[in-house]
C-alpha positions in Angstrom: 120.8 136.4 95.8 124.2 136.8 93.8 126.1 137.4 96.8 124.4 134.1 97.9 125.1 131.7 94.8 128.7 132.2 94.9 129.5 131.9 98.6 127.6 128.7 98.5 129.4 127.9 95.0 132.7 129.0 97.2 132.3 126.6 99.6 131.5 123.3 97.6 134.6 124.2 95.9 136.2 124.2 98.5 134.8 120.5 99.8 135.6 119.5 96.6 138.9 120.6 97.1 139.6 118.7 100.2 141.5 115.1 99.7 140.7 112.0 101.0 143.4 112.7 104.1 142.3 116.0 104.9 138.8 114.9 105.2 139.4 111.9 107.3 141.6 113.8 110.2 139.8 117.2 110.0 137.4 115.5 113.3 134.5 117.0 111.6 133.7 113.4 110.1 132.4 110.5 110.6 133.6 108.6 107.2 134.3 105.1 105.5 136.5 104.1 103.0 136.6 101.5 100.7 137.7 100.2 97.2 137.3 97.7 94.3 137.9 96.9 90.9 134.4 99.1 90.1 132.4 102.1 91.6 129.9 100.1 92.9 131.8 97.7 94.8 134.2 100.2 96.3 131.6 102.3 96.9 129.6 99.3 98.8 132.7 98.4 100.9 133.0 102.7 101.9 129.3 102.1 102.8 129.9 99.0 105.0 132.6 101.0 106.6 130.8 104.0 107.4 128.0 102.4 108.9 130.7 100.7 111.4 131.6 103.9 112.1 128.1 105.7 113.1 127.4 102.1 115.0 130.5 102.9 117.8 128.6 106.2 117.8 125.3 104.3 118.8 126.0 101.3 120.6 125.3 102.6 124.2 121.8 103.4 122.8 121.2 99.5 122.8 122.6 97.9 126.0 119.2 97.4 127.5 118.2 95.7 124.7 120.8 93.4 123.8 121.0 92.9 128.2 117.4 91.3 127.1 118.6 89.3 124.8 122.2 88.6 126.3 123.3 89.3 122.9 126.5 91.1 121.4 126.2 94.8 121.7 128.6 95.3 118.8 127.0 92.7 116.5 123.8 94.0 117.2 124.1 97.6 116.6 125.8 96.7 113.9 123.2 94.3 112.4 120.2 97.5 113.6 122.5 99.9 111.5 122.8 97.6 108.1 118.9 98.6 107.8 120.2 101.9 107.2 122.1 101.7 104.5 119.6 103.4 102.0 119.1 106.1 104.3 122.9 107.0 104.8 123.4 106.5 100.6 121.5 109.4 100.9 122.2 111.6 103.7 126.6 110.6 103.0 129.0 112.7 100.9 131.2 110.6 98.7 134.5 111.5 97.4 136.0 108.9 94.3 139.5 108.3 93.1 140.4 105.9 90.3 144.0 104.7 89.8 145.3 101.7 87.7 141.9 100.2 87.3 141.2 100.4 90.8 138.4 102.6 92.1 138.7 103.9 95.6 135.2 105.7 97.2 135.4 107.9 100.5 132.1 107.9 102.0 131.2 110.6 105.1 129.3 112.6 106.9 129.3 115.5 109.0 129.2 114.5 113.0 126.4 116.5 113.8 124.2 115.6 111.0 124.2 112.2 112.5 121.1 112.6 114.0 119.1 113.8 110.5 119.9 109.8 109.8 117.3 108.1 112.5 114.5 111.2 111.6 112.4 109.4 108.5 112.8 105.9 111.0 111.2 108.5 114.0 108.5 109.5 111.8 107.5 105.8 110.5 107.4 104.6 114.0 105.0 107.4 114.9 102.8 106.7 111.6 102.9 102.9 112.5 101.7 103.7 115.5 98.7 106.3 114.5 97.6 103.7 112.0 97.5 100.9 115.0 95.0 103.1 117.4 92.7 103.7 114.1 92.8 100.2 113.5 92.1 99.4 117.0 89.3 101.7 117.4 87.7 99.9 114.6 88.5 96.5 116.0 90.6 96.4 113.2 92.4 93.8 115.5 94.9 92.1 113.1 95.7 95.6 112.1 96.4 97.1 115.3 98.6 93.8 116.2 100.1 94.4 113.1 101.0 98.2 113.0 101.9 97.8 116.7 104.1 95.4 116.5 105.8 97.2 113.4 106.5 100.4 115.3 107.8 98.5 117.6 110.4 97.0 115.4 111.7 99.9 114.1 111.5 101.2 117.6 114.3 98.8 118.8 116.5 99.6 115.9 116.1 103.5 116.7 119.0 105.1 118.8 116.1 106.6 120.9 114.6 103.3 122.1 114.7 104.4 125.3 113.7 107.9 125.1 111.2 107.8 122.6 107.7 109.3 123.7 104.3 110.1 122.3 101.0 111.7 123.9 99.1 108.4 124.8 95.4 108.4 126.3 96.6 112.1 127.5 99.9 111.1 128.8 103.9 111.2 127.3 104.5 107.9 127.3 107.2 105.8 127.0 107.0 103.8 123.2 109.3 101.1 124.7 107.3 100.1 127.4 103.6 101.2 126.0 104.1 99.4 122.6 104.9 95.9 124.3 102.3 96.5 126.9 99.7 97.4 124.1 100.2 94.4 121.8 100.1 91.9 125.0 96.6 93.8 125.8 95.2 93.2 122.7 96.0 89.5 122.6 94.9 89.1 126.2 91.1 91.0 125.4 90.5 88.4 122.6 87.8 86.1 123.2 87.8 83.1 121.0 84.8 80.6 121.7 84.2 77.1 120.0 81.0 78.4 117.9 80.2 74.8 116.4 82.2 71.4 115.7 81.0 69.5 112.5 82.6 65.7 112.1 81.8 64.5 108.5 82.5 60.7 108.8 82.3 60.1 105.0 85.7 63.0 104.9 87.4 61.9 108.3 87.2 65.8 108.4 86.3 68.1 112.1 85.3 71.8 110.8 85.4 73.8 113.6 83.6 77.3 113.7 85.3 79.7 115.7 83.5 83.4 117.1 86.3 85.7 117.9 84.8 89.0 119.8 87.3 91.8 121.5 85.7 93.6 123.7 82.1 92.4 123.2 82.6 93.1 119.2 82.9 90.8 116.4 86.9 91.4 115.2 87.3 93.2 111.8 90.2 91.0 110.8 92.8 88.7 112.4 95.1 86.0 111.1 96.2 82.7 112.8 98.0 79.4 112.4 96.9 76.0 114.2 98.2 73.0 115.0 97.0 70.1 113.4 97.8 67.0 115.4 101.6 66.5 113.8 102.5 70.0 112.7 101.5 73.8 112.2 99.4 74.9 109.5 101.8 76.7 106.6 98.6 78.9 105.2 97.3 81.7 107.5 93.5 81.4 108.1 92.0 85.3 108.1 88.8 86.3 110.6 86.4 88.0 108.9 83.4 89.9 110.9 84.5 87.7 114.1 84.2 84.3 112.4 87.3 81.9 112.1 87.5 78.1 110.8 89.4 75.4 111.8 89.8 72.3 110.0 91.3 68.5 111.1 91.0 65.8 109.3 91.9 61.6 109.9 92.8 60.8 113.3 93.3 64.0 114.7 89.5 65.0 113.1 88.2 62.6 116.3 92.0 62.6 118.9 92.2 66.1 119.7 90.5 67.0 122.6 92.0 71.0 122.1 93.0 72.9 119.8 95.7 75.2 120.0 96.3 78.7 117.5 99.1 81.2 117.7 98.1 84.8 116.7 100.1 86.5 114.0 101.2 89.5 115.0 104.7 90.1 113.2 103.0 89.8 109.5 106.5 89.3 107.8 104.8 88.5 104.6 103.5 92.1 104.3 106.6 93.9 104.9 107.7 93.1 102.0 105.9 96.4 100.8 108.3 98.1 102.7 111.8 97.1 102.3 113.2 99.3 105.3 110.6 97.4 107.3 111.6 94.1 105.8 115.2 94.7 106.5 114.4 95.7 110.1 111.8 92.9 111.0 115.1 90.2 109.6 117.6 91.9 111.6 116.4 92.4 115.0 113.6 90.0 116.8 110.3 91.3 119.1 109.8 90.0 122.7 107.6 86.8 122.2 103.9 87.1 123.4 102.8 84.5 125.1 99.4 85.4 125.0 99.4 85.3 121.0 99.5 81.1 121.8 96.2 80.3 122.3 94.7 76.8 123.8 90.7 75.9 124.1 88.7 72.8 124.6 87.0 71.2 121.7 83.7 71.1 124.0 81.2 71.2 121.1 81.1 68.3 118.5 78.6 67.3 116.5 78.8 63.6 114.8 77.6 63.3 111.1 77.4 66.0 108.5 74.9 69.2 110.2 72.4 69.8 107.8 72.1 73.5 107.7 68.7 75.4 108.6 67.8 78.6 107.2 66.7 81.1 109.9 65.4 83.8 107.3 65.3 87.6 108.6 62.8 89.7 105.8 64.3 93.4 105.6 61.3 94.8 103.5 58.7 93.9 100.9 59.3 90.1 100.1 56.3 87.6 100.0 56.3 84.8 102.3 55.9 82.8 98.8 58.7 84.6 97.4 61.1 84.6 100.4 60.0 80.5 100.7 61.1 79.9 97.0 64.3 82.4 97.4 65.3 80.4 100.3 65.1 77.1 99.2 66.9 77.6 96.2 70.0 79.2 98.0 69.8 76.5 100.7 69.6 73.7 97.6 72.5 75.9 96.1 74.9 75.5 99.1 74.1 72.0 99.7 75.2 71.6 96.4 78.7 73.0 97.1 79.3 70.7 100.2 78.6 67.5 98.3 80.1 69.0 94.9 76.8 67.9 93.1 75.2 70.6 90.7 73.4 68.4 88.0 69.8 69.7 89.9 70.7 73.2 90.1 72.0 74.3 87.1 68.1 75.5 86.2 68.4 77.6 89.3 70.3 79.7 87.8 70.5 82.7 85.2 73.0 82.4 82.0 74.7 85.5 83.7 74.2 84.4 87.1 75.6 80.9 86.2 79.3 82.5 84.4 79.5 84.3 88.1 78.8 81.0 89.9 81.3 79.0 87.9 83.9 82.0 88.6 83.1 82.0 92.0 83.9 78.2 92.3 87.4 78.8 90.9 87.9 81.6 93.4 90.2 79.3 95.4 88.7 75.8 97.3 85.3 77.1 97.8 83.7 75.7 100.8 81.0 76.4 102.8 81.3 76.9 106.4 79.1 74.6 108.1 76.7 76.2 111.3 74.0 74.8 113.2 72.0 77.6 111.2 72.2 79.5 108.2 71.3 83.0 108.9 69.7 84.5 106.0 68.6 88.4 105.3 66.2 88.7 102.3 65.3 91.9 100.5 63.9 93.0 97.3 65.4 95.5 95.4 65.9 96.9 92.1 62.7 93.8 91.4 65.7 91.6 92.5 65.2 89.3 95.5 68.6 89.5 97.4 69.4 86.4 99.9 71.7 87.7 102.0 74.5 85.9 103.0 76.2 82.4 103.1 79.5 82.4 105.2 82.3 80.6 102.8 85.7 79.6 102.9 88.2 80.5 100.1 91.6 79.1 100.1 94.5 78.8 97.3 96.7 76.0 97.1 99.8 77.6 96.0 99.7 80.8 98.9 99.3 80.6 102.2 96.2 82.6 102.5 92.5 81.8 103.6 89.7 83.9 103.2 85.9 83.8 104.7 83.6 85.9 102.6 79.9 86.2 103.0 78.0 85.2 99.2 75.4 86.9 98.2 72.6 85.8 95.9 70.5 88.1 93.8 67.6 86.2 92.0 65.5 88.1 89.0 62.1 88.2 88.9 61.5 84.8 87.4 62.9 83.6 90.2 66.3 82.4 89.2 69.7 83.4 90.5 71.4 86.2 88.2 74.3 87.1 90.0 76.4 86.5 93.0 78.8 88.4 95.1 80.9 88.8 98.4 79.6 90.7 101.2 80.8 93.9 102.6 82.1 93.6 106.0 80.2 94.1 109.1 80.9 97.5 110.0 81.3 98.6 106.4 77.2 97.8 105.9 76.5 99.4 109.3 78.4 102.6 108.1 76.4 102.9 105.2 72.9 102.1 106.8 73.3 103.9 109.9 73.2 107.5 108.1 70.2 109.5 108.6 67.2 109.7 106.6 68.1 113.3 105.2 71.0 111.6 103.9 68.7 108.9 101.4 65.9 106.4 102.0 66.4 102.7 102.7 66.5 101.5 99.8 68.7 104.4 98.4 71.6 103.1 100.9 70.8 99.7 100.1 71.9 100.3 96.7 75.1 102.0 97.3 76.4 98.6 99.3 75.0 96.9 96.4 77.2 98.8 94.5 80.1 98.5 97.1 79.4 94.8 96.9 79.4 94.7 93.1 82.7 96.4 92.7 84.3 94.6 95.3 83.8 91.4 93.9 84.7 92.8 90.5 87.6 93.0 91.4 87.6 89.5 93.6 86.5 87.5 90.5 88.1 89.4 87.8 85.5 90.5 85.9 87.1 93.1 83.3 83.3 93.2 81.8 82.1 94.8 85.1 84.7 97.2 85.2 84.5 98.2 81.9 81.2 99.5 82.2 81.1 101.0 85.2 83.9 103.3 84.7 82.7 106.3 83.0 84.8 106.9 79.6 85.8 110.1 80.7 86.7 108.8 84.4 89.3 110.5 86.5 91.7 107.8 88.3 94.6 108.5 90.1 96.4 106.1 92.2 98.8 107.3 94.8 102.6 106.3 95.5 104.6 106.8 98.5 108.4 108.4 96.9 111.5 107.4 97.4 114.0 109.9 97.2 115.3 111.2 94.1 112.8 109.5 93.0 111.6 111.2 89.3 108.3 112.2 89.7 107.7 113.4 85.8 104.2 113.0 84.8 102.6 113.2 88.1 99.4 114.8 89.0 99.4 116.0 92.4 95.4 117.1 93.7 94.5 119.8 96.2 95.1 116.9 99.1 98.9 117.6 100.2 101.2 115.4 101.6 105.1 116.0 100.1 105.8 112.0 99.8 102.5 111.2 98.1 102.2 111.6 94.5 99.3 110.9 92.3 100.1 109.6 88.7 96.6 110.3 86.9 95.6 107.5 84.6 92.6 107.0 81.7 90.1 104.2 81.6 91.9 102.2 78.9 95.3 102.5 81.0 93.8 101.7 84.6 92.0 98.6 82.8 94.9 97.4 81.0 96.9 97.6 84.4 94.5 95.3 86.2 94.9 92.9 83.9 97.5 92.6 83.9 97.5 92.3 87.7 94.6 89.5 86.9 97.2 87.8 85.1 99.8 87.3 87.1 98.1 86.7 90.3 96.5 83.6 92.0 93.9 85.5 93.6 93.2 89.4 94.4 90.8 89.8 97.4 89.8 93.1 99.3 88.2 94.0 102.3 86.4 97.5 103.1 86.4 99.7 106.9 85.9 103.0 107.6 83.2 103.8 105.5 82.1 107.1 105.1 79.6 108.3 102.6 78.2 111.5 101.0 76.1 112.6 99.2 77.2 115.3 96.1 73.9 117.4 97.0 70.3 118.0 95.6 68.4 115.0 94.8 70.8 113.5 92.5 71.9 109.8 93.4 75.4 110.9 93.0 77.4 110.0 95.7 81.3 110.0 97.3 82.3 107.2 99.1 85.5 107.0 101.3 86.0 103.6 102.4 90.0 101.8 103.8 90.7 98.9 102.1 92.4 96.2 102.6 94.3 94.5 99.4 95.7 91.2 99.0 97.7 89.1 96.2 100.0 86.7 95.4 102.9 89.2 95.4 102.3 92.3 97.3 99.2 93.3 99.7 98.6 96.5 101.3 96.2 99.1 103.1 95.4 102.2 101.7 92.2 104.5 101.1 89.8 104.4 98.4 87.8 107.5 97.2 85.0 107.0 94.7 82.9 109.2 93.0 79.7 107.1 91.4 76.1 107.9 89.8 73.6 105.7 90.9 70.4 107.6 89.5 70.2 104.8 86.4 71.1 101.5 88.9 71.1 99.4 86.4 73.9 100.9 85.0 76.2 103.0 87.4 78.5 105.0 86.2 82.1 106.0 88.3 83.3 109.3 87.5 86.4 109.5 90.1 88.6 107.1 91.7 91.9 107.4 93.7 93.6 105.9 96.0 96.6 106.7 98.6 98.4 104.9 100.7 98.0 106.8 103.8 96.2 109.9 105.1 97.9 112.9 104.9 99.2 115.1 107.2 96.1 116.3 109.2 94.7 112.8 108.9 92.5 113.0 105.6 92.4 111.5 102.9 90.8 112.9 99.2 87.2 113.5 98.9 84.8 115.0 97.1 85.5 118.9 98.5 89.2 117.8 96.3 87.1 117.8 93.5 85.4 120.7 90.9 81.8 120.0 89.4 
């Protein structure tokens, strides 16, 4: 070991030894050199230089390409190989010499470790595209057009755009060709019907109700612009559960005989996670889909407000007089949104259930989506009557973001609304219910997407209160980072789940609460959406309970996707207790993520 230290110590040394000459005509380098009145600006100008260097190296890589785009080779490789600066500050030696206040910086690397630079940008484009066929497979469509497209990018800048394979549907295929072919696929398998048309004449205003199914299913998620009649919406409308909204209003609420919507599928606005991505997506450009612009006939249109009938489905126990009375005061409640009215249904509500109302109403420009019918599921649990679930519309005037949520009315026993909440997604609920009956009873599952439900729209509403008491004192929270490197990871907790980029920073109850608000109190809005539930149960007949669920976060300033793990108690409902939550930002390495065999009871 001895022996070892000082032959290595030897040959640094050694490199240290060399001078800026020596270095530069040895033909072992690649290097760049610049200087400045300071360190970081002559080392900035080496950088620039270097990068020049490595893009001569490069540029044949990129003739088909820029052929594509009858571009300039050398301006292009050079504008790919700027998005690499960070990466080659790490990988490149640098060698400084300061002389009458001027600072000069020699920045290289050794020819054959050129390859080491493009490995981390290999490995993203492979995760990008993992992520995209779980997201498809979910029809998780917005996703998979998302993660798609994003390997892609990063696949154009990569010197192995043309070479670059993966095992596809039992094949090596070529990424180049599969990725385009993929995303044009998935655009092309969306079918996007006219569901209903409502003109209000009082409001000028068309709401169109849109039903957007691939492959027979409702889509997961999806975001869109549309054209108005003089210009392009600025705000991105979000499909939830296969159900998108389009609004018009003045003369084009009664002119327009189409409507026309372009598919995002670039998501710019998220890459800002991501800086390496960000740089990427504003230095090179994706081939243009054409099937992402999408043109139907407004066939359906119904003149004067549509005055919305309940069509009630009763999941258990409810009375016919009970489900009657739950009914119409939900349907009075929702025809009191549309008109803004609420002077004859304040005594429909609970204290409680009127402070969650009120908040709800100043989640965004709450609307309800107006159908033909309002489909209704009631239940009773808990003594609760639950009236499940009013499709609305959420929007925030200073963002670009929309967001369609399903609200859910719980009334107490005397027959007044005591709380209200956003639905769990489609498939989320079906996750949940579908487990066998070894697994719980109905009404054991039914309360674990209550509680899903609950916490969710904690979070949506920003209710601290909720939060507060449902997180055990003791509660173990961790909450997962993706390094940088040389990034100091002092004062991280690091579980039995292993993945070398992921670290964990373990927080208490009174930290992790202090931290959402002030995320509460700097945002607009927070909203979330759950996929890929999977539940289980600790054991025994214990209502204790780990749930892995993705989720999909969104803000003013940053939005993600990630997985959730939660640990709760549900054997005293009426107050649940969590007793472990993390989150990661990606699966690791043999695709899991933490659960509750991560954890000792």
């Amino acid at each position: 070991m001895i022996r070892i230290l000082c032959i290595l110590l030897i040959f640094q040394m050694s490199l240290g030894s060399q001078t800026f000459e020596e270095i530069k005509s040895s033909g072992k380098y690649l290097w760049g050199e610049g200087s400045g009145s300071s360190l970081a600006r002559a080392d900035k100008a080496a950088l620039k230089d270097l990068i020049s260097q490595i893009s001569v190296q490069v540029e044949s890589s990129f003739s088909n390409i820029v052929k594509e785009e009858n571009g300039d080779i050398e301006e292009f490789t050079e504008s790919v190989m700027s998005t690499y600066s960070a990466t080659t500050l790490n990988q490149a030696q640098r060698k400084v010499e300061e002389t009458s206040g001027r600072t000069r910086v020699l920045r290289y690397i050794e020819k054959v470790n050129i390859a080491r630079l493009f490995e981390n940008r290999r490995l993203k484009i492979l995760d990008f595209l993992s992520n995209g066929q779980t997201a498809e497979e979910d029809i998780r469509i917005g996703d998979a057009l998302r993660y798609y497209a994003w390997s892609l990018a990063l696949l154009r800048s990569h010197p192995d755009v043309n070479t670059l394979s993966a095992q596809l549907n039992g094949q090596d295929l070529l990424l180049i060709t599969w990725l385009p072919d993929r995303i044009s696929a998935l655009l092309q398998g969306l079918d996007i019907r006219v569901n209903s048309a409502d003109y209000d004449r009082s409001e000028e205003k068309k709401t169109v109700v849109l039903s957007i199914l691939y492959a027979g299913d409702p889509v997961g998620n999806l975001d869109y612009i549309y054209y108005t009649g003089d210009s392009w919406t600025t705000r991105h409308t979000s499909v939830k559960d296969g159900l998108g909204l389009i609004e018009y209003f003045g003369i084009s609420a009664t002119a327009l005989k189409d409507m026309r919507l372009k598919i995002e599928y670039r998501y710019d606005s998220r890459s800002r996670v991501d800086p390496e991505l960000q740089d990427v997506l504003e230095n090179t450009d994706l081939p243009y889909f054409k099937h992402s612009d999408v043109r139907l006939p407004l066939t359906v249109q119904t003149l004067g407000p549509v005055k919305m009938r309940p069509a009630v489905t009763v999941l258990n126990s409810v009375s016919d007089r009970q489900a009657r009375s739950a009914t119409d005061r939900v349907v009075e409640v929702v025809d009191a949104v549309k008109t803004g009215d609420f002077d004859d249904v304040v005594q429909h509500f609970s204290p409680s259930g009127a402070e969650m109302f009120a908040r709800l109403l100043k989640y965004g420009n709450a609307e309800v989506i107006p159908t033909s019918e309002l489909k209704l599921q009631l239940l009773e649990l808990n003594g609760q009557t639950i009236v499940r679930s009013v499709p609305m519309k959420f929007s925030f005037p200073e963002n670009n973001r929309e967001f369609v949520e399903d609200v859910i009315f719980t009334l107490n026993s005397g027959g007044q609304i005591d709380a209200v909440s956003f639905g769990l997604g489609h498939r989320a609920v079906s996750d949940i219910m579908s487990k066998s009956e070894r697994f719980g009873s109905i009404e054991q599952k039914q309360q674990i997407v209550r509680f899903m439900e609950d916490y969710k729209t904690a979070y949506c509403l920003e209710r601290i209160d909720f939060l507060e008491s449902v997180f055990a004192d003791n509660a173990l929270i961790l909450v997962g980072q993706v390094l940088k490197q040389g990034e100091n990871i002092d004062s991280m907790y690091s579980g039995r789940l292993k993945n070398e980029d992921v670290q964990y920073i373990r927080l208490n109850k009174s930290e992790y609460l202090n931290r959402l608000r002030r995320i509460f109190g700097t945002n607009e809005f927070v909203n979330i959406h759950f996929e890929e539930t999977e539940v289980r149960k600790v054991g025994g007949e214990e209502m204790v309970y780990g749930i892995q669920i993705a989720q999909n976060y969104h803000s003013v300033n940053y939005a993600d996707f990630g997985y959730l793990f939660l640990m709760f108690d549900l054997n005293n409902v009426k107050e649940p207790k969590i007793y472990v939550r993390s989150w990661q930002p990606e699966k690791n390495a043999e695709g899991r993520i933490m659960g509750l065999e991560d954890f000792l009871f």
